[in-house]
Every structure is written in C-alpha cells, then in structure tokens.
C-alpha positions as a printed Julia matrix, in Angstrom:
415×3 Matrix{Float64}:
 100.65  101.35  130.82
  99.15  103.99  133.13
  95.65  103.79  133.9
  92.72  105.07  131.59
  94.58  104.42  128.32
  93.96  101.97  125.88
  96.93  101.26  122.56
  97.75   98.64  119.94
  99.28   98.33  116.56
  98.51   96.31  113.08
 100.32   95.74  110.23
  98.29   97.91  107.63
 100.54   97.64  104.37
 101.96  100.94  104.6
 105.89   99.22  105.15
 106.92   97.19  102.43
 108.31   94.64  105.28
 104.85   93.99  106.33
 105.78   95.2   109.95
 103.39   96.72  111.99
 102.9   100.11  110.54
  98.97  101.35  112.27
  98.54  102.64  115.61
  95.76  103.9   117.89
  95.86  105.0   121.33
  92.7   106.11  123.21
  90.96  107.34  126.3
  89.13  104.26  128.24
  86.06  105.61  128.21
  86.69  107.84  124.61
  86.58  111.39  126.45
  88.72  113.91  126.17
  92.2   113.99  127.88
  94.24  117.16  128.82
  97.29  117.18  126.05
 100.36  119.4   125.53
 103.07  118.96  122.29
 105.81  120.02  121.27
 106.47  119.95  117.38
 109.28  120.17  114.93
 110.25  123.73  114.06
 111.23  122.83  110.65
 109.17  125.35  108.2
 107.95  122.49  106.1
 105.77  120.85  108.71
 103.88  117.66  107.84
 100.15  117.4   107.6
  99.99  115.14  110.77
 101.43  117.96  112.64
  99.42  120.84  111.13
  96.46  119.6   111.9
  96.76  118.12  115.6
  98.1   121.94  116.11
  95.06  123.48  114.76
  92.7   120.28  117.03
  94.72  121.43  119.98
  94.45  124.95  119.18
  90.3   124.27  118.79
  89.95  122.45  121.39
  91.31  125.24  124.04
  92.67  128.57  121.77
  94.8   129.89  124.63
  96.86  127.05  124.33
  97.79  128.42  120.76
  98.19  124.84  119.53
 100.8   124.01  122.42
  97.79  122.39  124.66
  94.05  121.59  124.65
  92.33  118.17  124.74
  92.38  114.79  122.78
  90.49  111.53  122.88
  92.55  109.45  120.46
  95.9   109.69  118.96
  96.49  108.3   115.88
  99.93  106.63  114.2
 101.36  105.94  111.06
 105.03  105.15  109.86
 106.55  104.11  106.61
 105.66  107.68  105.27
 105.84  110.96  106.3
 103.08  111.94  104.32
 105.22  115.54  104.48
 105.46  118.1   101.32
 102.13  116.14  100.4
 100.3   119.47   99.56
  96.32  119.66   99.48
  95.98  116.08   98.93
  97.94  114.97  101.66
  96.41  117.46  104.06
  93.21  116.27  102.93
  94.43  111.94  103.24
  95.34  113.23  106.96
  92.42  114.56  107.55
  90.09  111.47  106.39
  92.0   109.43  107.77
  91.92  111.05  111.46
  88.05  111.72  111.07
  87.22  107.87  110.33
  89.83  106.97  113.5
  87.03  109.66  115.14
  83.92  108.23  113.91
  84.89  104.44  114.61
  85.65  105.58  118.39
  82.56  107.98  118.1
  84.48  111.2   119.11
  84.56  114.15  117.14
  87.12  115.14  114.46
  88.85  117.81  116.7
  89.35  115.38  119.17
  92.14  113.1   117.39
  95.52  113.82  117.01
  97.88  112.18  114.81
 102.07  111.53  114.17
 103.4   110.14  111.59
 107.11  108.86  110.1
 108.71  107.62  107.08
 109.43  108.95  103.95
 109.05  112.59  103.05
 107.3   113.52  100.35
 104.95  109.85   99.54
 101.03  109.59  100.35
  99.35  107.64  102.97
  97.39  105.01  101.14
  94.43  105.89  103.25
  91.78  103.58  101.22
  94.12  100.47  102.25
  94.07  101.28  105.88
  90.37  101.86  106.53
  89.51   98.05  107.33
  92.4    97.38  109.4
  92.02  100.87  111.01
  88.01   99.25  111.87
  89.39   95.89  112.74
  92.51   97.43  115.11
  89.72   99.45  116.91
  86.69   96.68  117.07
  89.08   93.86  118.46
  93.12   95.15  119.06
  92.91   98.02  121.72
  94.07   96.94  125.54
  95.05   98.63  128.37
  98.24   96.5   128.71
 101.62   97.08  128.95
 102.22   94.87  125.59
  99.89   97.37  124.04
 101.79  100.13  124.42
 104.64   98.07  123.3
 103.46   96.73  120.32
 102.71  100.74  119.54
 105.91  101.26  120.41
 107.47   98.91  117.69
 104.64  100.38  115.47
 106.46  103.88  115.46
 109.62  102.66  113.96
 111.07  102.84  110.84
 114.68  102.96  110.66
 115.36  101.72  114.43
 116.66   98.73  115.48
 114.62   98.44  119.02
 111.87  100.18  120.25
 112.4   102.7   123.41
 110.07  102.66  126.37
 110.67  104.22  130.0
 108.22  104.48  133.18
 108.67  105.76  136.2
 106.56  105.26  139.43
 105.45  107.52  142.35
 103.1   108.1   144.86
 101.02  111.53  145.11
  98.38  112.18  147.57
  94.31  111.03  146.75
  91.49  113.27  147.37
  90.66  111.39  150.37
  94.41  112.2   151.37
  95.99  108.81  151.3
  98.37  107.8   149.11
  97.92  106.91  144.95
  99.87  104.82  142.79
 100.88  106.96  139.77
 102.81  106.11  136.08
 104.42  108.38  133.99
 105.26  105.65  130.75
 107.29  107.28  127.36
 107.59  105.56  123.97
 109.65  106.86  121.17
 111.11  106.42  117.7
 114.22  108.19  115.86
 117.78  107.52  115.05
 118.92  109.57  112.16
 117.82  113.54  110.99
 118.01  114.06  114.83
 119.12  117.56  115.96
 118.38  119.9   118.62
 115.45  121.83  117.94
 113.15  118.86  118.08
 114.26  116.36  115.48
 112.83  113.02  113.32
 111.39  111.77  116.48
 108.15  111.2   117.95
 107.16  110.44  121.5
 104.37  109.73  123.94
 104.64  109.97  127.6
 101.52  109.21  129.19
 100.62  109.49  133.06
  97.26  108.54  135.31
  97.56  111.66  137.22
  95.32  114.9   137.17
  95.93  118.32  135.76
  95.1   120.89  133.67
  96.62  120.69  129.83
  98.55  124.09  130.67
 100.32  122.59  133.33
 101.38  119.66  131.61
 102.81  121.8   128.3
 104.47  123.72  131.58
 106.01  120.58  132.56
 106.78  119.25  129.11
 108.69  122.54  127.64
 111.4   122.05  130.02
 111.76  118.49  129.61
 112.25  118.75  125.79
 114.8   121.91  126.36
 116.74  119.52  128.43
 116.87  116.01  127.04
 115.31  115.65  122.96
 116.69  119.47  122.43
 119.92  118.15  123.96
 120.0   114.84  121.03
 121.77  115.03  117.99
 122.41  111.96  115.69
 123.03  113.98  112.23
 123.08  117.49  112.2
 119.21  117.41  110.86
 115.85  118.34  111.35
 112.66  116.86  110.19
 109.36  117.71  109.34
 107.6   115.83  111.74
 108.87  115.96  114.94
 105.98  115.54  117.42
 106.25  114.57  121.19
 102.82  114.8   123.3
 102.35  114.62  127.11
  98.49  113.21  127.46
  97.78  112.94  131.25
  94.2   110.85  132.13
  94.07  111.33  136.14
  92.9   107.81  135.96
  95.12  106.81  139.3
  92.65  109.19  141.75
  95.32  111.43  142.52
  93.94  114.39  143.55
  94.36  117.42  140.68
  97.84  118.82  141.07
  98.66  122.46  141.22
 101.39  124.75  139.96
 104.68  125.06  142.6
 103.37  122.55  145.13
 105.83  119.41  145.56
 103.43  117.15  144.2
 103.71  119.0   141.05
 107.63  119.08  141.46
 107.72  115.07  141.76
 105.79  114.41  138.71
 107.46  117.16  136.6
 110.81  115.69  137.63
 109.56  112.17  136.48
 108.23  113.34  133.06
 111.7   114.5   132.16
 113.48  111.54  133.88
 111.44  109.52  131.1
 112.16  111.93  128.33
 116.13  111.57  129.37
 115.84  107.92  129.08
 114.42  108.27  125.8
 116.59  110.82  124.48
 119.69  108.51  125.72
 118.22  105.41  124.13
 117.51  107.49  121.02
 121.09  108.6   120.84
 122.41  104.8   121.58
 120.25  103.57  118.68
 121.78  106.42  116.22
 122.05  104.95  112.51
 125.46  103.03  112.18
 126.0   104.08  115.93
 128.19  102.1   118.01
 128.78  104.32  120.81
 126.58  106.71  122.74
 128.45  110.1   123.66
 127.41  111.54  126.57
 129.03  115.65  127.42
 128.34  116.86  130.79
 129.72  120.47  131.12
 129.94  122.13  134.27
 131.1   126.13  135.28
 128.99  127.73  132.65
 127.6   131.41  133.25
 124.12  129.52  133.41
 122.41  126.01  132.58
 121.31  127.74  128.53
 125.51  128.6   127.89
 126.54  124.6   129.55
 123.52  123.09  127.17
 124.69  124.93  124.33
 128.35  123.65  124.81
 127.31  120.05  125.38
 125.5   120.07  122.07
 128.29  121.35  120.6
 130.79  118.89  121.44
 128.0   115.7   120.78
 127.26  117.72  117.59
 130.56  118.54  115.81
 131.39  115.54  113.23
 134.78  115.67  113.91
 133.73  114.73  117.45
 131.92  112.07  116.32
 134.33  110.24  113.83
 136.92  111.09  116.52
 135.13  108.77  118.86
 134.19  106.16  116.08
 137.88  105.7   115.35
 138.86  106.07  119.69
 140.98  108.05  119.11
 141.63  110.57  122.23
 141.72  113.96  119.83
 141.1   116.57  122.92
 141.58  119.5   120.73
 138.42  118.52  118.25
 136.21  118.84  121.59
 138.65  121.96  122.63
 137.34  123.52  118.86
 133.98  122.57  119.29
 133.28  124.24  122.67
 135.18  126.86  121.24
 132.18  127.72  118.34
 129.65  127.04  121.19
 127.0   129.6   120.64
 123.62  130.96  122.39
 121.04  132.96  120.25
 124.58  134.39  117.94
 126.28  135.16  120.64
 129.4   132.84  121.71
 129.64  130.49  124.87
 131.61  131.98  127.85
 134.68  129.67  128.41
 138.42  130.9   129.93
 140.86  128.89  127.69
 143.37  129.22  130.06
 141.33  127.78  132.77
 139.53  125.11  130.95
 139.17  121.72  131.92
 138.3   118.48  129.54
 138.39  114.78  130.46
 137.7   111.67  128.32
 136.08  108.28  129.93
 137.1   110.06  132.95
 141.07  110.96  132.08
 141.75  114.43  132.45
 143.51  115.4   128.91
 143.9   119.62  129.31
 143.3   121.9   131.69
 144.38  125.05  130.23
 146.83  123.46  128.27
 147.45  120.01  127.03
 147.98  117.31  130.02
 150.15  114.31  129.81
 147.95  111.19  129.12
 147.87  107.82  128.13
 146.52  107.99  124.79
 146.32  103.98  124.34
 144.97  103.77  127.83
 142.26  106.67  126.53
 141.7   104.79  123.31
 140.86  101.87  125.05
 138.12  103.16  127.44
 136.78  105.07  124.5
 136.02  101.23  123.1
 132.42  101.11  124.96
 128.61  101.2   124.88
 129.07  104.96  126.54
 131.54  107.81  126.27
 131.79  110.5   128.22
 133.31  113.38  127.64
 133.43  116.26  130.58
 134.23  119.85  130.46
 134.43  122.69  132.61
 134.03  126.15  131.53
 135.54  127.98  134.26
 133.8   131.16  133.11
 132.75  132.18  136.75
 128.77  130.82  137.04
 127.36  127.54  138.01
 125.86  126.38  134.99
 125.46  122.95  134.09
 123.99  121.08  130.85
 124.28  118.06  129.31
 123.83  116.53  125.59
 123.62  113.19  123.77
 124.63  112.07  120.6
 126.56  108.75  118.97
 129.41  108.29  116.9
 129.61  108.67  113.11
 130.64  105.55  111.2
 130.61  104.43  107.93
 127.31  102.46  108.26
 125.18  105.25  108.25
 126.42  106.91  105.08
 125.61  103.08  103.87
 121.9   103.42  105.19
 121.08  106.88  104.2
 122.56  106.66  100.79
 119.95  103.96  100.14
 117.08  105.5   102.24
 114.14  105.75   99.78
 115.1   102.32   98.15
C-alpha cells in the first residue's frame, strides 16, 4: 500500500455468496488526490462511470473527464447497476454522496466502479449501515487493506490480482525517496481490447499533476489492458484509475525528465502484470497465450497483429486442444487490421514459432508436431511472429485458451 491511502472491504449483501461485495478507498487526510481514468468505450456506459466522468470533468474541465481530482473512490460488485436508467443514475448518485458525507468531502469528490450483472439495481438502502460501519471502524493503510479490496472487486474470478513495484526518485531536499506504484484488478470474461469488463487501481505516493498521470496512464492501457482479450467482448463498465498522493516526499515530477520516465515505466510494468494475470485467470482458461510480434512497420501494426492472433477463436481452441495448427495463427495475422486498413506482413518472408519451435517461415517448416503439442501443455504459450514488412515494430498481446468450461459458466451467468 503506498503511502497516504487508506482501503477496506465488507460484505454488504449485494452477492448472494455473502462475499465481500463494499469497498472504499480514501485519501489519509480526506483531500483531494490528482486522478486520471480510462473508461470502457462501450456506448451503453454504466452509471458508475458516467458520473465519476462528469466529477473528474468538474473537478478540473480541461481534463474533459480523463483527469481532475478525487478524495474517495467507491466499489461495488455483484451488479453492474448498467442499463439502470434514471433510477439507477440516481441509486449511484446517493450512494456516492453518503460515501461523501460520512468522509465529509464533497459529492464531486468521489468516484465510483462497479461490476456484476448488467441491467439489476444496487440495493442502496441495504448498504448504507455497512457503508457507515466500513468507514467508522474498517479503513487502514495496510497492505491487507488493499487486498481485502482487491478480493472485494471480484465476481467471476477465481483469485484476486495485485502488482507493486518499487523505486527511488529524488526528495525536495535532494536525497533519495522510497516510492510505490501498487495495481489491483478484477476481470476474466467480456474482456477485449478497447478496455474491457475490468476494473483497476494503481495507486503511487509520488507527486504530480493529474495531467501527467492520464499522460502516463494512456500509454499503459494502449499497451497491456488494450492488448487483453478473454472473449471477443466489451462491457459497460470498464474503469481503470491512476490516483497518485505524493505521500513518499518525492519532489513533484515533471514531463520528459528521467524521474518521470522511471515512474511511467513502472505504472505500465504493473498494468502488464495485471493484464497477464487477467488473461491467466480467463473463464474456463487453462492456458495463458502470450504473442510477441516483431518486424512490424511500427509498434500500432505489431499490437494489432498480436491481438489478432490471442483474439481469433480458432487460436484459442487450437491451443486448448495443443494442437500445433500454424496456419490458424498464419490466418489470423493475415486479417490483422489498423483503423480498416490491413497489417503489413510479406507472406513469403514470414516467420512463426510455437513454445519456441519455429513452424513456417515463408512456407511450412518441418516440425515435431507431438514434440509442439507437448510444450503447448503449460501455464504459458507463446506464440512469436515476425512480420518481415521492413520496420521495427514490436507489440505484444494476451489472451487464454477457449475451453468448454466457459460456455458452462456463461450459459448460467445470471443464475
């Protein structure tokens, strides 16, 4: 848990399996905190995201809802509360403004995410006493705190995902300052690039502005949760905020120094981790595929092709059954496209290996296939291509494998 944060989690009744279900992180001392988010681009946003867009966008309008300032975050799961209409805008709202007036903040000041089932209300009158209670007597600046909010988030998970990463950037006095950059996240299925059914929180104790830290957190999403697919789909309430409380005494960072550099590069080495353990955690998943292509005209065309490959189904049940079917990943980087406009590859010249075994290079390659089949049997598969379309590009993507469990657990979803 970086410094000048305080989290923790109840069980509110919102989850029929009476797991915790309420969360509530804060600012220490309750003022607030430079933010930036990134939210789902789905059309039919939920109320949770609509309005901490409109409290970011209030709280500094030139962020345009991408970054302003927050005291308190607030988290449900076990329901959406998305395609809710007036009165579930209005059971976000109440519900956000008594989260406010128990921490003595105003309205504008609280953000919220929320998971679970589209389309049910929040049962806001059964979560105002343990919403009091969680912020009286549960709140702590420990690492278990943001754990417990971690396990808070998830619905359809089987683990929760945390990852931190530690540094040291210069104090005001000039000597040297301890600082954390800590993620949590939830989502395993309607995961797809383009933001997807997950939420995150990455939190650091170092100091800057909330337009530098939506400058740092744009990238990291391009490359690691825009890089995830589970399922082909997108959700409603895809939220991921970067809340930074320059708690450590770091002195305030500035754009393009290599202080700034350091912690940027540490934000998205959390959001990778998250992304990976996301994709390892996919409903039904047993294996997380990892595609690392290389010799794209430029790092957009190689991301594009990497999502492609993790993407395509017949990828997926290709690697659920091991077996070594090249020409599935061949096809698939094959309809890569950027914007409508296809991937540069040379088919004669391209190159594609599996757990490491080169399988074609411009034509098909003789290969073990049972050796291949075997190696495919693991945690991790990864699949590497090269482009050889004349640029140094490079991208990669995660997704899992697509096995008959998770037709199981999403034909029974909202039972």
């Amino acid at each position: 848990m970086p410094a000048g944060f305080v989290a923790g989690a109840v069980a509110a009744g919102i989850k029929a399996s009476g797991r915790l279900d309420l969360g509530v992180l804060a600012a220490v001392d309750r003022q607030p905190l430079p933010v930036a988010g990134v939210f789902t681009t789905n059309r039919m946003r939920a109320a949770p995201v609509e309005l901490s867009a409109a409290n970011l966008a209030a709280s500094e309008p030139s962020g345009s809802g991408h970054w302003g300032r927050a005291a308190a975050v607030l988290s449900t799961s076990g329901c959406a509360n998305a395609a809710t209409g007036v009165d579930g805008d209005h059971d976000q709202a109440g519900l956000m403004e008594g989260l406010a007036s128990l921490l003595g903040v105003p309205p504008v000041e609280v953000l919220a995410i929320s998971t679970g089932l589209i389309g049910t209300r929040l049962p806001v009158d059964r979560l105002r006493q343990p919403l009091r209670e969680l912020v009286d007597h549960g709140l702590a600046d420990t690492d278990d705190a943001l754990l417990a909010l971690a396990e808070q988030m998830c619905t359809t998970d089987t683990r929760a995902k945390s990852a931190s990463v530690s540094l040291e950037l210069p104090g005001a006095d000039g000597g040297p300052r301890a600082v954390g950059v800590s993620g949590i996240a939830k989502g395993v299925g309607m995961i797809h690039p383009r933001m997807a059914t997950m939420l995150s929180i990455v939190l650091t104790d170092a100091a800057l502005e909330p337009w530098l830290l939506y400058e740092m957190l744009l990238p990291a999403v391009m490359r690691t949760w825009n890089q995830l697919t589970v399922d082909g789909d997108t959700s409603t309430n895809d939220t991921v905020l970067l809340i930074a409380s320059g708690a450590s005494g770091a002195a305030p960072l500035h754009a393009g120094s290599p202080e700034h550099d350091r912690l940027k590069s540490s934000v998205q080495a959390v959001a990778r981790s998250l992304a990976r353990q996301q994709a390892a955690d996919g409903e039904g998943a047993t294996t997380l595929i990892t595609c690392q292509v290389s010799g794209a005209r430029d790092d957009t065309e190689a991301r594009a092709a990497a999502r492609a490959v993790v993407a395509s189904s017949l990828v997926k049940a290709a690697v659920h059954g091991r077996d070594p079917n090249w020409g599935r990943m061949a096809a698939a980087l094959g309809n890569a496209e950027v914007e409508g406009r296809p991937v540069s590859l040379r088919h004669e010249q391209l190159e594609i290996a599996i757990a490491g075994t080169p399988v074609f290079a411009g034509q098909p390659l003789d290969f073990d296939r049972a050796a291949v089949a075997r190696a495919m049997d693991a945690a991790e598969l990864l699949i590497r291509a090269d482009l050889a379309a004349g640029g140094d590009g490079i991208g990669e993507a995660f997704g899992c494998d697509l096995s008959e469990r998770y037709v199981v657990e999403n034909s029974a979803y909202s039972t």
